[in-house]
Backbone as CSV, one residue per row, in Angstrom:
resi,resn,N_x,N_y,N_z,CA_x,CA_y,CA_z,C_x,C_y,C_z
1,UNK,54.396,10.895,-26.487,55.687,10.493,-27.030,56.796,11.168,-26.256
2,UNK,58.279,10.840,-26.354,58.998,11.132,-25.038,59.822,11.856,-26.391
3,UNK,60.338,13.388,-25.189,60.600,14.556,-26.016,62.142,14.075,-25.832
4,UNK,62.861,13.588,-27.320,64.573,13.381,-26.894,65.273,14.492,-26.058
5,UNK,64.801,15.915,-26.956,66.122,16.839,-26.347,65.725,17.151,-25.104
6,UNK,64.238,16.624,-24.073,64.579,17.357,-22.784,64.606,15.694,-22.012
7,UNK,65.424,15.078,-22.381,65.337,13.572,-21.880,66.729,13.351,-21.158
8,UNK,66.870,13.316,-20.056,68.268,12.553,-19.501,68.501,10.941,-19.877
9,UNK,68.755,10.240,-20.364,69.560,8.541,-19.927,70.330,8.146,-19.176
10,UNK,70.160,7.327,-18.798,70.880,6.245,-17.639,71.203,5.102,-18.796
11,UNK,72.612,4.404,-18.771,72.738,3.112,-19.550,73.764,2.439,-18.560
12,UNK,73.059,1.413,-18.666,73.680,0.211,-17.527,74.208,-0.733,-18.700
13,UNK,75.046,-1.132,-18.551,75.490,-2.233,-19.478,76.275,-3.778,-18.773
14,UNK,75.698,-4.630,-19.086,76.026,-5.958,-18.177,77.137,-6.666,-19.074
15,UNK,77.285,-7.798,-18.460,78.602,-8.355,-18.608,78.453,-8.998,-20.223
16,UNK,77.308,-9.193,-20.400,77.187,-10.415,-21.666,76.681,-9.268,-22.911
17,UNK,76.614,-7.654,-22.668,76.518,-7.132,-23.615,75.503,-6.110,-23.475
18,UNK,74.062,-7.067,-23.129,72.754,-6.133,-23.020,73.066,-5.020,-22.087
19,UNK,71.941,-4.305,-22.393,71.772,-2.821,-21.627,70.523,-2.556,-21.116
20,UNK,70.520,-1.963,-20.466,69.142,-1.226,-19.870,69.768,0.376,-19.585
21,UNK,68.523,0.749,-20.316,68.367,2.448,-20.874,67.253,2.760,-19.592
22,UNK,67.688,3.953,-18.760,66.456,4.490,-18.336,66.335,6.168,-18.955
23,UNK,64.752,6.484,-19.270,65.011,7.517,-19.656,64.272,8.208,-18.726
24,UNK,64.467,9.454,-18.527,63.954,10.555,-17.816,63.586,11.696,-18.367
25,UNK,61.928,12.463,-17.679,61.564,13.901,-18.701,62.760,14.617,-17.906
26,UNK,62.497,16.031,-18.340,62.798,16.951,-18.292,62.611,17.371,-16.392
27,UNK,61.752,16.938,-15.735,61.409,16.671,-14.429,61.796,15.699,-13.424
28,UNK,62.883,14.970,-14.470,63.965,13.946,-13.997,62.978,12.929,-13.265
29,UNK,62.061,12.933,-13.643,60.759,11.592,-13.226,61.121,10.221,-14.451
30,UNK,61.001,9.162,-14.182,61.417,8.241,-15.047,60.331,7.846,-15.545
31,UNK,60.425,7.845,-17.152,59.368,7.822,-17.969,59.600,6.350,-18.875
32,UNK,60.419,5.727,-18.938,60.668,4.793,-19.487,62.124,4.183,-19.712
33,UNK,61.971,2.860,-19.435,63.142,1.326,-19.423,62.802,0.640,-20.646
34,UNK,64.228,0.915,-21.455,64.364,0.206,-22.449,65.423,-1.238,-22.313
35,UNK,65.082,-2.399,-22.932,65.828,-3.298,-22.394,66.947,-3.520,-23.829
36,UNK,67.878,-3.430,-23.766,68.944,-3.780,-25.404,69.139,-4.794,-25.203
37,UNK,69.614,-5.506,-26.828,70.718,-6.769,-26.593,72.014,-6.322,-26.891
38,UNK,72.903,-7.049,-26.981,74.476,-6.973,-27.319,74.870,-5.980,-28.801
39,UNK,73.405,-6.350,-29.383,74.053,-5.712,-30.917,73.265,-3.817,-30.739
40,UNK,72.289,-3.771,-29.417,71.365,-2.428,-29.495,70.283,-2.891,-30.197
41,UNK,69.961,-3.644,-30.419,68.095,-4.466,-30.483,67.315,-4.007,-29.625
42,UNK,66.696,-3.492,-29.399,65.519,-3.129,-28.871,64.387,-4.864,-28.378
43,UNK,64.821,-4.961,-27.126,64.261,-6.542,-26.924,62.937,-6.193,-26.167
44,UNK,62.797,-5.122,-25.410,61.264,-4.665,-24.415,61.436,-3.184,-24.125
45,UNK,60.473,-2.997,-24.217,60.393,-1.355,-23.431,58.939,-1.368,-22.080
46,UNK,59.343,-0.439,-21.186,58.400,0.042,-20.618,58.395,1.174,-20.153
47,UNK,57.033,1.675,-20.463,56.775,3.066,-20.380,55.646,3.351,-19.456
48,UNK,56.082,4.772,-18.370,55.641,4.934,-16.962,54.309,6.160,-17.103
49,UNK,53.419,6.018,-16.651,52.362,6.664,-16.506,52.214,7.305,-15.086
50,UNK,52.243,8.958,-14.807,52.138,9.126,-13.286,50.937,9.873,-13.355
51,UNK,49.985,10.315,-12.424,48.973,11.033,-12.161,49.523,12.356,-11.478
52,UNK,48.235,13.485,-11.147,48.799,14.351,-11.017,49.777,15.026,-9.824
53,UNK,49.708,13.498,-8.595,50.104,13.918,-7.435,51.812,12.805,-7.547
54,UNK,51.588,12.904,-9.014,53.295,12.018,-9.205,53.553,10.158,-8.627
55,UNK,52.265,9.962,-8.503,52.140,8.387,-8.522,52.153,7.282,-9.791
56,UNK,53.147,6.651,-9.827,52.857,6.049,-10.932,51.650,5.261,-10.983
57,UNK,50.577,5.175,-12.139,49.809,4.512,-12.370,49.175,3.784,-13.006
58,UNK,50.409,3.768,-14.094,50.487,2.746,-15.257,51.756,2.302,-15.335
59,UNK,52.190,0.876,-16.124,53.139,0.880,-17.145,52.542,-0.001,-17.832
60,UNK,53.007,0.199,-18.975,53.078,-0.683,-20.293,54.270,-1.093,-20.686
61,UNK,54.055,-2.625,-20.990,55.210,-3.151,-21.395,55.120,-3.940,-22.884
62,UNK,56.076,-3.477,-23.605,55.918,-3.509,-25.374,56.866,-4.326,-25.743
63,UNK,56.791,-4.824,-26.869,57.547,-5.283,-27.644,58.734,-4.425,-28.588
64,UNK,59.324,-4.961,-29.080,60.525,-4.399,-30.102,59.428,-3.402,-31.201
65,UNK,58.248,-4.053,-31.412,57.716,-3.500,-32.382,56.449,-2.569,-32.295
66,UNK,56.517,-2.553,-30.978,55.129,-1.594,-29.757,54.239,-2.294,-29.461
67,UNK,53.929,-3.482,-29.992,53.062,-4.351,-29.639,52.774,-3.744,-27.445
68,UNK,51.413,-4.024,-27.055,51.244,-4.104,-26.014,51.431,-5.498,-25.300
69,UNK,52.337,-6.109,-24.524,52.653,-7.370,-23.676,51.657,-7.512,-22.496
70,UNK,51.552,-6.083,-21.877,50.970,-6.153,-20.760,50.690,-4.817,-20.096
71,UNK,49.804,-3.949,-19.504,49.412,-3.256,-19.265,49.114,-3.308,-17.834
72,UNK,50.009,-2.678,-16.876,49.959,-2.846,-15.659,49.423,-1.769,-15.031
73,UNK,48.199,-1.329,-14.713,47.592,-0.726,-13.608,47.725,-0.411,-11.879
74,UNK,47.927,0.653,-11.501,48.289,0.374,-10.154,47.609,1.772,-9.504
75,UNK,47.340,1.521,-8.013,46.418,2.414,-7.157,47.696,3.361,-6.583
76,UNK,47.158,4.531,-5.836,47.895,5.883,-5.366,49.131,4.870,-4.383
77,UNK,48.832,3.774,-4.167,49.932,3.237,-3.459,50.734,2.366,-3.811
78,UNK,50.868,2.151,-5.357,51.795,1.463,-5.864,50.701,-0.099,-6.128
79,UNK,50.267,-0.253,-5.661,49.639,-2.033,-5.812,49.283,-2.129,-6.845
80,UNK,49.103,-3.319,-7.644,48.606,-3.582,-8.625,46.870,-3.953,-8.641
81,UNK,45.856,-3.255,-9.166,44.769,-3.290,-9.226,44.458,-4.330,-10.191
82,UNK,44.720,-4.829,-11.351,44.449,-6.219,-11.943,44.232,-7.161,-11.129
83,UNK,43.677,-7.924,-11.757,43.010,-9.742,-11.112,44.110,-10.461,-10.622
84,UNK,44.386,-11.119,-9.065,45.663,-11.272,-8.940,45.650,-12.687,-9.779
85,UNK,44.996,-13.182,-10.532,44.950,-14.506,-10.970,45.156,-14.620,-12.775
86,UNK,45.648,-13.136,-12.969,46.209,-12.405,-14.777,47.260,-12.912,-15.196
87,UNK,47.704,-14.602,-14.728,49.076,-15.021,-15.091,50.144,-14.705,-14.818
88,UNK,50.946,-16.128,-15.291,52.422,-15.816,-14.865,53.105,-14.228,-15.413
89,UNK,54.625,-14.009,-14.514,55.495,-13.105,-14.596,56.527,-13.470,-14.592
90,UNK,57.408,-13.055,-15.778,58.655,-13.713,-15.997,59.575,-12.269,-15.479
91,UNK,60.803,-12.749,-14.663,61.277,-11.479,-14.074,62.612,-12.128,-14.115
92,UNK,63.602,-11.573,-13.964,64.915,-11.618,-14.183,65.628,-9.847,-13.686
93,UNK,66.856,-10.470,-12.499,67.058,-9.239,-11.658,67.907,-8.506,-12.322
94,UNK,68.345,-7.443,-12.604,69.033,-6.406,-13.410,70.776,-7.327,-13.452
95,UNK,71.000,-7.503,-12.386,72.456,-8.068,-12.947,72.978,-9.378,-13.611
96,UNK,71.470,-9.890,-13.405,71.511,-11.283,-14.467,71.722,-12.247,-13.385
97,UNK,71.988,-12.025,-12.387,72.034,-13.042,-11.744,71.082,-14.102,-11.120
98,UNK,69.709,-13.987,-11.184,68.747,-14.654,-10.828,67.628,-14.189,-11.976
99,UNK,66.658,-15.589,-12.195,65.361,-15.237,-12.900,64.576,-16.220,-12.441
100,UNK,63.162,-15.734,-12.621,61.964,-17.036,-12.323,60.648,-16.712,-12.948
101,UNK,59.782,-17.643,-13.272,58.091,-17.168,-13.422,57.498,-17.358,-12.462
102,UNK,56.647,-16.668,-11.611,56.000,-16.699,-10.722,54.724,-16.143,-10.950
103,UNK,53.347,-16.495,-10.875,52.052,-15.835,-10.236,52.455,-14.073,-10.020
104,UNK,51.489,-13.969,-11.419,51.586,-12.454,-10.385,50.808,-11.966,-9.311
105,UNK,51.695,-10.963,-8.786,51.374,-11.113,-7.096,52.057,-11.806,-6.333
106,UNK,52.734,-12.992,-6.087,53.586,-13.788,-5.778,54.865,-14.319,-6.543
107,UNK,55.967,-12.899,-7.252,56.821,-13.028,-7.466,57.681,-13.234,-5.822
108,UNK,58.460,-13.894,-6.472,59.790,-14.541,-5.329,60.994,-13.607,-5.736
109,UNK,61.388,-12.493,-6.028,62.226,-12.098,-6.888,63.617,-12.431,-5.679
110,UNK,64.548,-12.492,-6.594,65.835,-12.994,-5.912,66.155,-14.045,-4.728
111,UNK,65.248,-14.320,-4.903,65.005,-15.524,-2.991,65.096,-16.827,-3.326
C-alpha cells in the first residue's frame, strides 16, 4: 500500500477538467498514475512494480473500485512478456489530443 506522508504528487490537469496524479515513494521512483475526471472520480489507476535492480516489472491497471483490468508483466528491459496476441489496447495521449485501439504490441500511439 502507498505510504501518503512519504509520497510526492505530480497533478496535471487538462483542458476539459480531468487530471492525472502521479505519485512517487519516498525514493522519488514512480509508484503509481491515477487518472481523475472533472468532478475527482477516480476513473483508472496504475500501480508500478520495480525489482531489485529498479526495473519496472509490473503494472497493474484497476478500476475505480480495484478491480484488476489488466496486469502487465515486463522483462529487465522494459518489454512486455505476455502473449503478443492478449488483445486490444485502448490508449489515449496525455493531452487528449489523439486516441486509438490497437493490438497489443502494435500500438500506433500518436501517428
Amino acid at each position: 500500500m502507498l505510504d501518503a506522508v512519504e509520497m510526492r504528487r505530480e497533478v496535471e490537469i487538462f483542458s476539459d477538467g480531468q487530471k492525472s496524479v502521479c505519485c512517487y515513494d519516498s525514493n522519488d521512483v514512480l509508484c503509481r498514475i491515477e487518472t481523475l475526471d472533472a468532478k475527482d472520480n477516480l476513473k483508472v489507476s496504475i500501480d508500478y512494480t520495480y525489482d531489485e535492480a529498479g526495473n519496472n516489472v509490473e503494472r497493474v491497471v484497476r478500476d475505480p473500485l480495484g478491480n484488476v483490468l489488466r496486469r502487465i508483466v515486463l522483462d529487465e528491459t522494459g518489454q512486455e512478456t505476455g502473449p503478443p496476441d492478449s488483445g486490444p489496447v485502448r490508449w489515449k495521449l496525455m493531452d487528449g489530443s489523439d486516441e486509438g485501439i490497437d493490438m497489443k504490441g502494435k500500438e500506433i500511439i500518436g501517428k
